[in-house]
C-alpha positions as CSV (number, residue, x, y, z in Angstrom):
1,X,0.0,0.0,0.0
2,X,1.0,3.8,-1.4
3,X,0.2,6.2,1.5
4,X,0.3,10.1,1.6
5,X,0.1,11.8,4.9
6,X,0.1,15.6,4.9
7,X,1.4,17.6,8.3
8,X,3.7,14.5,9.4
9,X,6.6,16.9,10.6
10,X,5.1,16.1,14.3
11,X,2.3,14.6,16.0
12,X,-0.2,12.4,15.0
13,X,1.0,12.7,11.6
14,X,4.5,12.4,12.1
15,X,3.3,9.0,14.1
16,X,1.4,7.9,11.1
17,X,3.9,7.8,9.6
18,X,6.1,5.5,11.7
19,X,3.5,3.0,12.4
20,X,2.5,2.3,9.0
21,X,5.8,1.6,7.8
22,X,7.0,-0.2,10.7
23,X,4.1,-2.4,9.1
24,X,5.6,-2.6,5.3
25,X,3.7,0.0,3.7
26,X,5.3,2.2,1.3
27,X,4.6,6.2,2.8
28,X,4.8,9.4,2.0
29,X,4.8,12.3,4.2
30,X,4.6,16.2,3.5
31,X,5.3,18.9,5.7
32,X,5.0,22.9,5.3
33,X,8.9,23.0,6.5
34,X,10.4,20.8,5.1
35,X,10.9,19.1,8.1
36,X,9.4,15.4,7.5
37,X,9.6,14.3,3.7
38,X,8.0,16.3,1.4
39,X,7.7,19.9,0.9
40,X,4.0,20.8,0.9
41,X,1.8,23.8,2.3
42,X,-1.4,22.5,1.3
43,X,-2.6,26.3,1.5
44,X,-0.3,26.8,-2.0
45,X,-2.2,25.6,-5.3
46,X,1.5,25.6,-6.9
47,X,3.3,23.6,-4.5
48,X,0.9,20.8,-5.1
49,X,0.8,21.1,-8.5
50,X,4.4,20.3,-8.3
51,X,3.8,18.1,-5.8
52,X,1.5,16.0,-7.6
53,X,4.2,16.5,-10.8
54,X,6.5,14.8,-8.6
55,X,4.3,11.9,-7.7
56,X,3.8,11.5,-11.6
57,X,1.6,8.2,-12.0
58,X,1.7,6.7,-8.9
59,X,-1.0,5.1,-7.3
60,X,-2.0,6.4,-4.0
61,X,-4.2,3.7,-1.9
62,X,-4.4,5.7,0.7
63,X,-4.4,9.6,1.0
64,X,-4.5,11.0,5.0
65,X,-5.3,14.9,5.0
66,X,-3.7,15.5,8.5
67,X,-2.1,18.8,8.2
68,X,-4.2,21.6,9.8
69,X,-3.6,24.3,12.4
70,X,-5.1,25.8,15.6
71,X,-4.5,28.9,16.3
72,X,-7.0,30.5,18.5
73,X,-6.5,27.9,21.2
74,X,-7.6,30.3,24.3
75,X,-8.2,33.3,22.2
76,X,-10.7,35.7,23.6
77,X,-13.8,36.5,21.0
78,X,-12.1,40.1,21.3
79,X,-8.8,39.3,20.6
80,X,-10.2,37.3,17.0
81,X,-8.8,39.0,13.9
82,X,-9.2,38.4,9.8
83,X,-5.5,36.8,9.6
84,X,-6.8,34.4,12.0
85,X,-9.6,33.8,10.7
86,X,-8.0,33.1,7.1
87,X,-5.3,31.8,8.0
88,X,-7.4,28.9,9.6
89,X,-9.6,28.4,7.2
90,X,-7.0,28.2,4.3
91,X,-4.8,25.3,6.0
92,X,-7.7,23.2,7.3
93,X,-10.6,23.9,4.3
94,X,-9.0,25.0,1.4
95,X,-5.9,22.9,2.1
96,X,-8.3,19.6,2.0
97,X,-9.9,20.1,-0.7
98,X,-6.6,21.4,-2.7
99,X,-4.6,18.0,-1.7
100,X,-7.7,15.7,-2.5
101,X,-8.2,18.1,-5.9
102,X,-4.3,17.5,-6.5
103,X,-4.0,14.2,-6.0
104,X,-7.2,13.0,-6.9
105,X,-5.4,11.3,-10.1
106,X,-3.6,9.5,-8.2
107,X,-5.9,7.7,-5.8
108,X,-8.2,6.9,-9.1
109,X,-5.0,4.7,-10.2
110,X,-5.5,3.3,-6.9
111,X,-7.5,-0.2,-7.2
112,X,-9.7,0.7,-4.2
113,X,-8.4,4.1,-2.8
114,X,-9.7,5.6,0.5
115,X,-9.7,9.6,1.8
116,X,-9.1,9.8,5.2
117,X,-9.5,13.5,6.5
118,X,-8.7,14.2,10.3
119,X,-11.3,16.4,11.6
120,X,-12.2,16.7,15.4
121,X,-15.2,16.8,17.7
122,X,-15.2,20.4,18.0
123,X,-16.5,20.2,14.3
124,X,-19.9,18.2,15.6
125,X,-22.6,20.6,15.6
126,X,-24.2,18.4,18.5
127,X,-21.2,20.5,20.8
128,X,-21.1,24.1,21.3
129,X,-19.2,24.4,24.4
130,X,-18.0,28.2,23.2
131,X,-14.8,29.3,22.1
132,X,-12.4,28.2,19.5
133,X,-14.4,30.0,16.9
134,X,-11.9,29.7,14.0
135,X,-10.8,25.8,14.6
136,X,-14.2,24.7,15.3
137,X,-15.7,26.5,12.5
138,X,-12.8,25.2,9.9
139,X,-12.9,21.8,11.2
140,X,-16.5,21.7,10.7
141,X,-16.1,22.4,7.2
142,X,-13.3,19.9,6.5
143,X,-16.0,17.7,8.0
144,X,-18.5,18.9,5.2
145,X,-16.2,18.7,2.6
146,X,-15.6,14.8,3.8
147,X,-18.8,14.1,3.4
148,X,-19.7,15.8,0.1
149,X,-16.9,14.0,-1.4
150,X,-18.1,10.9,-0.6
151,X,-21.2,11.2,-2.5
152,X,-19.7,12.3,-5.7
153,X,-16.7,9.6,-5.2
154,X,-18.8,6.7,-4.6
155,X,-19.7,6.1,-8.1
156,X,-15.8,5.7,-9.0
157,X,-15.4,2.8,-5.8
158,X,-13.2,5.2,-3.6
159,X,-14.4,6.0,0.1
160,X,-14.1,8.8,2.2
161,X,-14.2,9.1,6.2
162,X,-13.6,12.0,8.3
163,X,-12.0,11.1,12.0
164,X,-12.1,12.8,15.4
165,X,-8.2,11.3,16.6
166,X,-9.3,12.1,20.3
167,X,-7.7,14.4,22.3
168,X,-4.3,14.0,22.0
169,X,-1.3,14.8,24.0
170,X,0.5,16.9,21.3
171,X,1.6,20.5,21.3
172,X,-1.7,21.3,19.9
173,X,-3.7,19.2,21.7
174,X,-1.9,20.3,25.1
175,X,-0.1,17.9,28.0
176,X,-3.8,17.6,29.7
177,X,-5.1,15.3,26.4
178,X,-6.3,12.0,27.1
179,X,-4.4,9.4,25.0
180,X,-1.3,9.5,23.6
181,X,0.2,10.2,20.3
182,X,0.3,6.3,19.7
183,X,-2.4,5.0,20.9
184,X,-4.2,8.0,18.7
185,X,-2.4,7.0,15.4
186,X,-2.8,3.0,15.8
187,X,-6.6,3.9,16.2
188,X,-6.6,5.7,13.5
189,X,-5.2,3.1,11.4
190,X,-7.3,0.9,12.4
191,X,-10.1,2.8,11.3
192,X,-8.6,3.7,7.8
193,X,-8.1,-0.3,6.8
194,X,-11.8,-0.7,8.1
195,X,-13.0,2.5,5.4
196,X,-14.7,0.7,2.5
197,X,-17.3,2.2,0.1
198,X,-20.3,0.5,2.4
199,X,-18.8,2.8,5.2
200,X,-17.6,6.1,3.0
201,X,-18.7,9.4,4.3
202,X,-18.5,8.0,7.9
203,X,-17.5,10.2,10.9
204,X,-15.9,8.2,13.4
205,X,-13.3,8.8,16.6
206,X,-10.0,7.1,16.8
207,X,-11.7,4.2,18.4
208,X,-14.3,3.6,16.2
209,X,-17.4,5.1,17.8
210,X,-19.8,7.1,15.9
211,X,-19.5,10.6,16.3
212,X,-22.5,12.7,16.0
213,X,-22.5,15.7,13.1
């Protein structure tokens, strides 16, 4: 199996990574930085067009959209401004959508290929605790975007699923999370060789509940 993670320079994502090819699997990670892989913002149409270039035609089974920021973590609604605003929406909407528009090629060369996009529970409209205005608003949309895309993908066998990974002892999720960066990713994994087309469009949490919308 051909995977491509995006965002594996730490994390969940940088994890991912090591798990699946501890297990054989062939994987390719991105990062904005340069610091794990490949070079990707997924907020630049041009880097993934060269991206994708570089990929040429090679399947991809398997295509994680992991890479997203938060960056009003504790923000007050006063402090909010425009940049935040667009700088949230463009890494963790537009830079979906631009990696699964990019690579979709790919994944169609792929016998069965599946779209994992990591979300969160803060995107669940059934939760509206306050706050986080910016990352619960993008992530809601990434959520959206999951499952539009697996209506219109259905048809040509590939499946999408949008995950909650659980909160996470990570920089962004903080040292107060719940479960670790491991247990987070192997969950994860588990869910993403469970995808199929019968499930596509599914919003689950690392550990294979049901999350509401």
């Amino acid at each position: 199996m051909h995977a491509v993670i995006t965002g594996t320079s730490r994390g969940i994502g940088r994890e991912m990574v090591n798990q699946l090819t501890a297990a054989g699997h062939d994987v390719t990670g991105t990062s904005r930085d340069h610091s794990s892989g490949v070079r990707l913002d997924v907020t630049d149409p041009g880097q993934q067009a060269r991206f994708a270039a570089q990929l040429k035609s090679r399947p991809i089974d398997l295509l994680v959209c992991n890479a997203g920021v938060y960056l009003d973590k504790g923000m007050a609604l006063e402090e909010y401004t425009a940049e935040v605003w667009a700088k949230s929406l463009a890494a963790n909407v537009t830079g979906v959508f631009l990696t699964v528009q990019a690579l979709l090629p790919n994944l169609r060369l792929a016998e069965s290929a599946k779209i994992a996009i990591i979300s969160s529970q803060m995107a669940s409209h059934a939760r509206a605790p306050g706050g986080s205005y910016a990352y619960r608003a993008s992530k809601a949309a990434a959520l959206n975007i999951g499952r539009n895309l697996s209506t219109d993908l259905r048809s040509e066998g590939i499946a999408v699923g949008i995950y909650h990974p659980g909160w996470v002892r990570t920089d962004m999720g903080g040292e107060e999370g719940d479960i670790t960066v491991e247990e987070s990713a192997a969950g994860l994994i588990t869910e993403f060789d469970a995808l199929c087309i019968e499930t596509t469009g599914c919003f689950h949490t690392w550990d294979g509940r049901i999350h509401a919308y």
